[in-house]
C-alpha positions, -999 to 999 in steps of 0.1 A, spaced: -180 343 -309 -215 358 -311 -201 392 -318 -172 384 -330 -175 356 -353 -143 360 -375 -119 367 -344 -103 331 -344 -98 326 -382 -72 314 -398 -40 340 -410 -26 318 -437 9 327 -448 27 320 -480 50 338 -505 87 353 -490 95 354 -452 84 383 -436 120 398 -432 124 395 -464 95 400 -478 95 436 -504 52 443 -497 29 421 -479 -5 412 -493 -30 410 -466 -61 387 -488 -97 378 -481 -114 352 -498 -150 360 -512 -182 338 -502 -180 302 -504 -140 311 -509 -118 301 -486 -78 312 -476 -63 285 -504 -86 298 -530 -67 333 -524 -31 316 -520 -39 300 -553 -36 334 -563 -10 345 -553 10 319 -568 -4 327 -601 10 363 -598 45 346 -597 63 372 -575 91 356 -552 98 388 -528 61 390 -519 48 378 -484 6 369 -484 -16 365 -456 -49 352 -463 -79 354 -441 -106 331 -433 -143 339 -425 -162 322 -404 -185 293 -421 -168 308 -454 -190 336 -458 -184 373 -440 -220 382 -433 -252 366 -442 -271 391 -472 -256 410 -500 -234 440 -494 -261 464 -509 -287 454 -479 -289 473 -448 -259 475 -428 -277 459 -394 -289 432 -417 -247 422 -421 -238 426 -384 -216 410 -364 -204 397 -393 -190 430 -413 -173 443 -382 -157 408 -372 -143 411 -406 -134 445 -406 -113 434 -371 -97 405 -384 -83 430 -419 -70 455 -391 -55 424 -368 -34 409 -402 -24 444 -408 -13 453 -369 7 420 -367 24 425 -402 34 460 -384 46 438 -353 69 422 -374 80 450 -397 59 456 -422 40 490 -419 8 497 -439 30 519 -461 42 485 -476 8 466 -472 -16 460 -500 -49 452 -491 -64 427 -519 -103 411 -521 -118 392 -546 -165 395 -546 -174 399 -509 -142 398 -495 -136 428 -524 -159 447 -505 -145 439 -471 -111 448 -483 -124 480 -499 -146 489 -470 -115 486 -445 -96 506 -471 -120 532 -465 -123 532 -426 -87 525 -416 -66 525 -448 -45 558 -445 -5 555 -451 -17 517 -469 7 513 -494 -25 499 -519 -54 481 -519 -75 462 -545 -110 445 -555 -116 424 -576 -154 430 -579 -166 445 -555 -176 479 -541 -177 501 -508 -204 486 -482 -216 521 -467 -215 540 -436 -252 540 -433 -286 544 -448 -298 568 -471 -330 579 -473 -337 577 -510 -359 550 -527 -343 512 -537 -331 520 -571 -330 495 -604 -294 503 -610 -288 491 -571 -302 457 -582 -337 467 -559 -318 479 -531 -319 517 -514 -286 534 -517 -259 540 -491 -244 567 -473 -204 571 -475 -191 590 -449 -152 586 -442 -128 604 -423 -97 587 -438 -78 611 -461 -53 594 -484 -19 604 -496 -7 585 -529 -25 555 -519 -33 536 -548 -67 518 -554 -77 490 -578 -113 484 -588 -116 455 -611 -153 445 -623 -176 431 -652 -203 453 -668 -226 432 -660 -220 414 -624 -249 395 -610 -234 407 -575 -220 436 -580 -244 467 -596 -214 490 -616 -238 519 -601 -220 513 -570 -182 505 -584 -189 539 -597 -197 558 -567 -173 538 -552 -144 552 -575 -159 587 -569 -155 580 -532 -120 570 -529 -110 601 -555 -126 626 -530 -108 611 -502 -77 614 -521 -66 582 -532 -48 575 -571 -79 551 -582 -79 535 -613 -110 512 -626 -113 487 -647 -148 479 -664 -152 448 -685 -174 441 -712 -203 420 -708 -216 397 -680 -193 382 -656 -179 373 -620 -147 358 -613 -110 373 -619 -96 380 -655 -62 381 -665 -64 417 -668 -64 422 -630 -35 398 -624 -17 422 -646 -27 453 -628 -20 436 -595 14 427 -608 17 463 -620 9 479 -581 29 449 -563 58 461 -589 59 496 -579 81 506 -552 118 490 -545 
């Protein structure tokens, strides 16, 4: 458990059986959240032929610091998570749902764990959204902690996933206590160079929750393909 803290959480299911199921939603809660608050969710996006599978963190929180400190400073708890995203997405596979019908959805932290697996495993992934958050980083760049980065250095984004009309969903406030729109940007800029149909969505003012804008553009991608 040491090193793998998330291994033995909870895979809540809801929505349509799995044979029936149209897409599968693979969610993960943010800190403090917990796999109810995101099947809460997904019965406010009101779409019968949907199956959702919502993961739980340990102690409700996927690693101790923000997502802008140093990656070492988040271990064991970013690559527990990171396991448990690819474990719901292997045994939706199992049962016949392939990542080319699997949406990946976050909301705060777990918006940055979702995005973050996006990035390191996400290729044939039919979508994936966050709902504020941003990429967590490969490493650690040597440049100076930056205003804009809310006092923190900057990251290093180095991916080997290539994407192939994959689409991404970046939903965030202008002015998120959490989440600096320095890094949604280079987040978006990421994701385009690796390929993937990325559409962002900035919103005015201060803010950190989800806005009825985003259910709409997550009904729009679950909507998509027949």
């Amino acid at each position: 458990m040491m090193h793998d803290p998330h291994g033995q959480g909870r895979l809540m299911q809801a929505g349509a059986p799995l044979n029936r199921a149209r897409l599968a939603v693979v969610m993960v809660h943010g800190r403090g959240g917990s796999p109810e608050d995101m099947l809460g969710l997904a019965e406010h996006l009101s779409l019968p032929d949907i199956a959702f599978v919502a993961l739980e963190a340990a102690g409700r929180s996927w690693w101790p610091q923000s997502f802008l400190a140093p990656l070492a400073d988040n271990e064991p708890g970013l690559s527990s998570g990171l396991g448990l995203v690819g474990k719901a997405v292997d045994n939706l596979k199992a049962q016949g749902i392939g990542p080319e019908r699997t949406l990946i959805l976050g909301f705060s932290q777990g918006a940055c764990l979702a995005l973050e697996y996006t990035a390191r495993n996400g290729t044939g992934l039919y979508a994936a959204a966050g709902l504020s958050g941003g990429l967590v980083g490969t490493g650690e760049d040597p440049g100076p902690a930056q205003d804009a980065l809310y006092g923190y250095r900057p990251k290093q984004f180095d991916y080997d996933t290539r994407f192939s009309g994959t689409k991404l969903f970046i939903g965030c406030h202008e002015r998120d206590p959490h989440i600096p729109l320095a890094r949604v940007r280079t987040s978006q800029e990421v994701f385009a160079k690796m390929g993937a149909a990325i559409s962002v969505q900035i919103y005015p003012g201060a803010g950190h929750g989800i806005v009825e804008d985003e259910i709409k553009m997550l009904r729009g991608l679950l909507n998509g393909p027949s």
